[in-house]
C-alpha positions in Angstrom: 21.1 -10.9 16.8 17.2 -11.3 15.7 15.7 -8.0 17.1 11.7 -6.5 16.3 12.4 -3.1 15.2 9.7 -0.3 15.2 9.3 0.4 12.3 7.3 3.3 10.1 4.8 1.9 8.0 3.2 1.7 4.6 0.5 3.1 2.6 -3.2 1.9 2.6 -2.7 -0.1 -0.2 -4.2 -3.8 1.0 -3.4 -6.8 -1.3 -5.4 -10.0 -0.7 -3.6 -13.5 -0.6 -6.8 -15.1 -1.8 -6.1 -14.7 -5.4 -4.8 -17.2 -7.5 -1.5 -17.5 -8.3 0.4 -17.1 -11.8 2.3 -20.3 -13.5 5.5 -21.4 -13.1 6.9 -22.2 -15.9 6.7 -25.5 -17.1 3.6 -25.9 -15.4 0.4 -26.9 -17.2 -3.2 -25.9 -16.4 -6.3 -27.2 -18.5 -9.0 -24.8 -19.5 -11.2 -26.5 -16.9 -8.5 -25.9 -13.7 -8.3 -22.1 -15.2 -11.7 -21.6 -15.1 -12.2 -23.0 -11.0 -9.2 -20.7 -10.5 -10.9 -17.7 -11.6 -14.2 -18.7 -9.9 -12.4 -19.1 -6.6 -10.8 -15.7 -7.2 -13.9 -13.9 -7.4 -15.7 -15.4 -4.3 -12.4 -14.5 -2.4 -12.1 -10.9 -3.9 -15.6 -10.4 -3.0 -14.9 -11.8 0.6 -11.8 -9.6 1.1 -13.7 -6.4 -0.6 -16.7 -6.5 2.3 -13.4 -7.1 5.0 -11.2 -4.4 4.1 -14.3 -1.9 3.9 -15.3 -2.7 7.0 -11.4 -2.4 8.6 -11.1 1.4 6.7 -14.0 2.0 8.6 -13.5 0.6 12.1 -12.2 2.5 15.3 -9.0 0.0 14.5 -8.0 1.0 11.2 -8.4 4.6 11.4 -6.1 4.7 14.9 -3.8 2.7 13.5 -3.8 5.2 10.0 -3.1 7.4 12.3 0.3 6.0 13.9 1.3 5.5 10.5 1.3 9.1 9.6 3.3 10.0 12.7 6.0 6.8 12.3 6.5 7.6 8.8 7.2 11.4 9.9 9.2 10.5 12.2 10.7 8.4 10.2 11.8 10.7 7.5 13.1 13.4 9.9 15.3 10.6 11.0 16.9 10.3 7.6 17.1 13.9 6.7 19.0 14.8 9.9 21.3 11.6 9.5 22.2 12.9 6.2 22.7 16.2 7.3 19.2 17.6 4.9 16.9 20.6 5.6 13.5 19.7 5.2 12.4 22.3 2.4 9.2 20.7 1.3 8.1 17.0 0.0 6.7 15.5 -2.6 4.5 12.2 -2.7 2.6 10.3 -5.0 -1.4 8.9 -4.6 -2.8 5.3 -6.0 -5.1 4.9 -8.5 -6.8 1.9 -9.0 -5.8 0.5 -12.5 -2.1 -0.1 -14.3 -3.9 1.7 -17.1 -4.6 4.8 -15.1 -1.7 4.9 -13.7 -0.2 5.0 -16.6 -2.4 8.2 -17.1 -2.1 9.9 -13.6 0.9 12.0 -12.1 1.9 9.7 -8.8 4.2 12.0 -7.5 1.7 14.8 -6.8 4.2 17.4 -8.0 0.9 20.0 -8.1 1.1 19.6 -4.2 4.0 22.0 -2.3 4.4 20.2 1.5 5.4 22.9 3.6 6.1 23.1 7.3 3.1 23.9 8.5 1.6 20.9 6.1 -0.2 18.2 8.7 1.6 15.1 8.9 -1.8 13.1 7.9 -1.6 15.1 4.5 2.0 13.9 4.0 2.1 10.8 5.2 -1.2 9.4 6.3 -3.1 10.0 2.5 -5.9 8.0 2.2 -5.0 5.6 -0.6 -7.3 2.8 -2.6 -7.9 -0.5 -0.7 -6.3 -2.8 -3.2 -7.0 -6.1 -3.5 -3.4 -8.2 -5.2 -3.5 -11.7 -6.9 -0.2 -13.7 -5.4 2.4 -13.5 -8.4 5.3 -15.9 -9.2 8.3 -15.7 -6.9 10.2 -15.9 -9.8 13.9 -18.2 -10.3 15.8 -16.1 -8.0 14.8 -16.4 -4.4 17.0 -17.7 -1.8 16.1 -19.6 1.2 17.9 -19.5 4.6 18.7 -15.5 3.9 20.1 -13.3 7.0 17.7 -11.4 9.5 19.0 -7.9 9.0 18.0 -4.8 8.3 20.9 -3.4 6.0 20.8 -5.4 3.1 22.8 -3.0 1.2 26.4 -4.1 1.7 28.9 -2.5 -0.6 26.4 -2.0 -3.3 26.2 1.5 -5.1 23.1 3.2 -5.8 20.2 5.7 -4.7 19.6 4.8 -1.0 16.0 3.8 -0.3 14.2 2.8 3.5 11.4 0.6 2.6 8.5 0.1 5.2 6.1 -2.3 4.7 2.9 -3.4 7.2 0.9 -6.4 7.2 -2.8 -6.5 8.1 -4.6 -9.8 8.3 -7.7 -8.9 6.4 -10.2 -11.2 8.3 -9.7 -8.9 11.4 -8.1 -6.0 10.5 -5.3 -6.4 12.8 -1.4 -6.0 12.5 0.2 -9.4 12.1 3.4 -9.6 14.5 6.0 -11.9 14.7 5.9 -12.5 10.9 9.2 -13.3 8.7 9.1 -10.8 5.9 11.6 -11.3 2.9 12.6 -9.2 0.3 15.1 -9.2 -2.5 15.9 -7.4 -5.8 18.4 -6.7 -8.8 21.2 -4.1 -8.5 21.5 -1.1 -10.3 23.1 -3.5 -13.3 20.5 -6.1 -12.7 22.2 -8.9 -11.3 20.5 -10.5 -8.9 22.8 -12.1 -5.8 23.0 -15.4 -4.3 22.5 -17.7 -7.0 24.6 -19.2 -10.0 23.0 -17.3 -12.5 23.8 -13.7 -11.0 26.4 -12.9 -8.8 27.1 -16.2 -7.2 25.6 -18.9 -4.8 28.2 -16.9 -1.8 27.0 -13.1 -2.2 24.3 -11.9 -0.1 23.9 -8.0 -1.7 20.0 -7.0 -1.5 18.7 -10.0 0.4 17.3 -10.0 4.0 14.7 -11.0 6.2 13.4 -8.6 8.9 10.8 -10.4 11.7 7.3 -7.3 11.6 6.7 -6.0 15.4 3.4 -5.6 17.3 2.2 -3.2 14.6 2.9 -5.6 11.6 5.9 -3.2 10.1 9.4 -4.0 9.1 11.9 -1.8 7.5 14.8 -2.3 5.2 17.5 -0.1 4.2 18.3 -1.0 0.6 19.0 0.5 -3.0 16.5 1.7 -6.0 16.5 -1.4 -8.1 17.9 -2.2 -11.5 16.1 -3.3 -14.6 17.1 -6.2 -16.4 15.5 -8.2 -19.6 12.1 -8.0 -19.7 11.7 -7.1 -16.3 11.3 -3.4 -15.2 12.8 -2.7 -11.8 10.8 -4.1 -9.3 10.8 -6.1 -5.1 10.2 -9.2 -4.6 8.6 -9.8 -1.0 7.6 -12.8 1.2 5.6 -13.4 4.2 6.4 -16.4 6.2 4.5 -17.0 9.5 6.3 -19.9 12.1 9.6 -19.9 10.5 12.9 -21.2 12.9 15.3 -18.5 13.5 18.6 -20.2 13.5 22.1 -19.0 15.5 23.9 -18.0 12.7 21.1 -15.9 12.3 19.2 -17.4 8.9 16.4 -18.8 9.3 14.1 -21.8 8.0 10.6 -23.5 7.5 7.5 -22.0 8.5 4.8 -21.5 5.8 4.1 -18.8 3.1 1.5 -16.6 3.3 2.4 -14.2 0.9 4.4 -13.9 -2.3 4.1 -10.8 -4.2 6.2 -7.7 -6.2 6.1 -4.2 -5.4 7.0 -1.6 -8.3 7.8 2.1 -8.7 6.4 5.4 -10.4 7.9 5.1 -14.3 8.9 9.1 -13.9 10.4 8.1 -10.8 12.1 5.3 -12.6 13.4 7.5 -15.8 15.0 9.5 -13.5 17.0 7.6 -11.6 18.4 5.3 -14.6 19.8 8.4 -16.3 22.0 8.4 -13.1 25.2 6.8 -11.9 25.2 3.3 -11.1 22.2 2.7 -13.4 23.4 4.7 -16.3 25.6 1.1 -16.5 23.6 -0.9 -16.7 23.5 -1.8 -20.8 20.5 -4.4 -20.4 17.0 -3.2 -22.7 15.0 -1.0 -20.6 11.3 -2.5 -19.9 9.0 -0.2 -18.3 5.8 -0.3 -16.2 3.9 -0.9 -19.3 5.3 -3.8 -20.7 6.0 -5.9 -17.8 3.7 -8.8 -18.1 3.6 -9.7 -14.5 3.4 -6.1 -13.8 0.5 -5.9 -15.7 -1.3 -8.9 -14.0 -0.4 -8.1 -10.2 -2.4 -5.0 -11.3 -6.7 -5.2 -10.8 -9.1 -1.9 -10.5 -8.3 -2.2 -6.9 -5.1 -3.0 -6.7 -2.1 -0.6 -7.0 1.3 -1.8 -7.3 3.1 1.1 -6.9 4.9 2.1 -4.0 3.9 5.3 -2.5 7.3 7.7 -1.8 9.0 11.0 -0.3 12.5 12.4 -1.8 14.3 13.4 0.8 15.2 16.0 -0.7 14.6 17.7 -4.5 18.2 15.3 -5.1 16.9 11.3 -5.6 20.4 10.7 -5.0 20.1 11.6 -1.1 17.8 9.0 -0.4 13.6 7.9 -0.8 12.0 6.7 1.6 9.0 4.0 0.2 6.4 2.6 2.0 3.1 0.0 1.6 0.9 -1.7 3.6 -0.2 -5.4 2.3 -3.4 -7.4 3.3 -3.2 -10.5 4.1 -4.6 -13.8 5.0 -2.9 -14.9 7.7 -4.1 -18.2 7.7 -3.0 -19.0 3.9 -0.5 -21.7 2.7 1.6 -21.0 -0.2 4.5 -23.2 0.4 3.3 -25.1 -2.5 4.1 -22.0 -4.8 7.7 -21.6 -3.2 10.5 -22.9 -5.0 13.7 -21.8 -4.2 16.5 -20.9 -6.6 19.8 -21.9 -3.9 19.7 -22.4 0.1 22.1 -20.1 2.2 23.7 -22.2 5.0 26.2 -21.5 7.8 29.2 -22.1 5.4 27.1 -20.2 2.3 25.0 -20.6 -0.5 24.1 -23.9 -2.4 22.2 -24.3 -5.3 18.7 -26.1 -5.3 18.4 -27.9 -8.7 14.8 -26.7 -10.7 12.1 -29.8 -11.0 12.3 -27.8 -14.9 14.2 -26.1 -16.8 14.7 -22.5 -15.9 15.2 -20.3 -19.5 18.2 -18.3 -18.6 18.9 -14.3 -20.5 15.9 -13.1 -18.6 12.3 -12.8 -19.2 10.9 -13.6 -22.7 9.9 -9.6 -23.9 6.5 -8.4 -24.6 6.0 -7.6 -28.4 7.9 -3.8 -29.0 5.6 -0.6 -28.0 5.1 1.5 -31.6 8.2 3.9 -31.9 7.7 7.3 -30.9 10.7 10.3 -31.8 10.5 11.6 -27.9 11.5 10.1 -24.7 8.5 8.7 -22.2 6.9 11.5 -21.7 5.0 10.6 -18.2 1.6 12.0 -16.6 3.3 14.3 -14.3 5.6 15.9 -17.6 2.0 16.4 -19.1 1.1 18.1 -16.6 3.3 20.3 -16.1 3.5 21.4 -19.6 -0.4 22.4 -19.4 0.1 23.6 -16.6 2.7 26.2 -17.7 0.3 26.3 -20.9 -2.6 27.9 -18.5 -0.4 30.5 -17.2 1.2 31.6 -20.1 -2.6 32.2 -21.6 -3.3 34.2 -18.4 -0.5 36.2 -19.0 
């Protein structure tokens, strides 16, 4: 059964569909194509930069900030009493507004005690950068035809996450309803299912489609992703706008309006891939850093991270993860969509490449210099001067 949930929604992170996109491989683009590209880029970055200012400012955006900060608090009280949790403070993380700093800035906020007496707008309502997203490559591993459903977890083990995302058309600053939102990732081992090269054409694990309600938010129950060569753990997402829902409920055509990846805090990362399933997992770890299409979904404005609560001081009891995405409504990007296999009644069948696909992962960035110590993250450093300044007061 296709049902519009009410969901809790995202941060204020906004990502324009105007940009252009990256390459598929074995595509070819002349210096001349390149440089319209990044012309056409600019005039729509520009565009989208005046819109969104104007929707953070309006009567619109700042009621429906508002309802965000009470569904996502609602949202996590919800999960803490369904896994049987006190609520004994939170943790979350702000955007910044370049991969760089970011790279440089504590995300989780650990400087920041949430108590009960903490107002929700604090928690869940923070006042994030407007960011402004290029489209990225969907990448070989996307499935057409995938389930409606908000459990995409299936018998997969790993650290329980609730991701909500909203949509905002940035030309009006409203929600967009009635939207087909698709997601998909790796598991903990980072094998990706529903296609030859992963788990198989017939498995379904940490796939789904989930249709946004009159606020423009979907949620998905799923799992903390896996990492696998030259890829750091990371969501793919898809908006498609007139798609036909089918009985067996899959779904097909309409046209995409947004392709894009979402990504997570590298301390929040470290931690949970020294825990079981990930620990598993025996594929080279790539982080934030060198991820090459993490690095170019990233702008000044735009942050790719996904903003986050633990549920408790334990990862292993669950996250919940939200982010709100500006779009074009309006935009076409079914020429960008290629799909790796097509899930029908009677399951999965594979759609042949128009190229070939390189298989063993992504091709790896050159090495980082070696260091004798662990990452060593923002919110680490912190800490440590932290502890630093009290000791010297002592």
């Amino acid at each position: 059964m296709v049902t519009v949930k009410s969901m809790t929604t995202g941060v204020v992170v906004l990502a324009s569909l105007l940009g252009a996109a990256l390459a598929h491989p074995g595509e070819t683009h002349t210096s001349e194509k390149r440089k319209r590209d990044l012309q056409a880029g600019h005039i729509a970055s520009q565009h989208a930069k005046r819109v969104v200012a104007e929707c953070r400012r309006s009567s619109t955006g700042q009621a429906m900030a508002k309802r965000a900060a009470m569904r996502r608090a609602v949202r996590a009280q919800e999960l803490r009493e369904k896994r049987g949790l006190e609520y004994a403070g939170m943790k979350t993380k702000r955007d910044q507004a370049a991969l760089d700093s970011w790279m440089k800035t504590c995300h989780h906020r650990e400087d920041v005690d949430f108590g009960l007496d903490t107002p929700l707008e604090t928690i869940f309502g923070s006042n994030a950068t407007l960011g402004l997203a290029p489209e990225t490559t969907i990448g070989p591993y996307w499935v057409s035809g995938e389930y409606i459903r908000q459990d995409v977890v299936e018998d997969e083990p790993g650290i329980p996450v609730r991701l909500d995302l909203q949509f905002i058309d940035v030309t009006n600053c409203q929600p967009v309803p009635d939207m087909l939102i698709d997601i998909w990732h790796a598991n903990a081992l980072g094998v990706y299912s529903g296609v030859s090269a992963g788990a198989g054409l017939n498995t379904t694990f940490l796939r789904g489609v989930q249709i946004t309600d009159d606020q423009g938010v979907v949620e998905f129950d799923t799992l903390f992703p896996g990492h696998y060569e030259g890829r750091v753990n990371h969501i793919h997402v898809t908006s498609n706008r007139g798609g036909r829902i089918r009985e067996n409920g899959t779904y097909i055509g309409g046209t995409v309006n947004h392709i894009g990846q979402i990504y997570f805090d590298q301390e929040l990362i470290n931690m949970v891939e020294n825990m079981n399933p990930y620990l598993s997992n025996d594929m080279k770890l790539t982080i934030n850093v060198q991820d090459f299409l993490a690095a170019q979904q990233a702008s000044r404005e735009y942050d790719p991270f996904l903003d986050y609560v633990m549920l408790s001081e334990d990862p292993a009891d669950g996250l919940l993860m939200w982010m709100t995405l500006g779009i074009n409504g309006a935009a076409d990007y079914n020429n960008r969509v290629m799909a790796g296999a097509h899930y029908y009644e009677g399951g999965g069948v594979e759609v042949p490449p128009p190229f070939p696909v390189p298989t063993g992962g992504f091709p790896m960035p050159p090495p980082p210099t070696p260091t004798s110590k662990p990452f060593w993250g923002p919110c680490m450093k912190k800490r440590e001067l932290e502890l630093e300044e009290e000791w010297s007061k002592a």
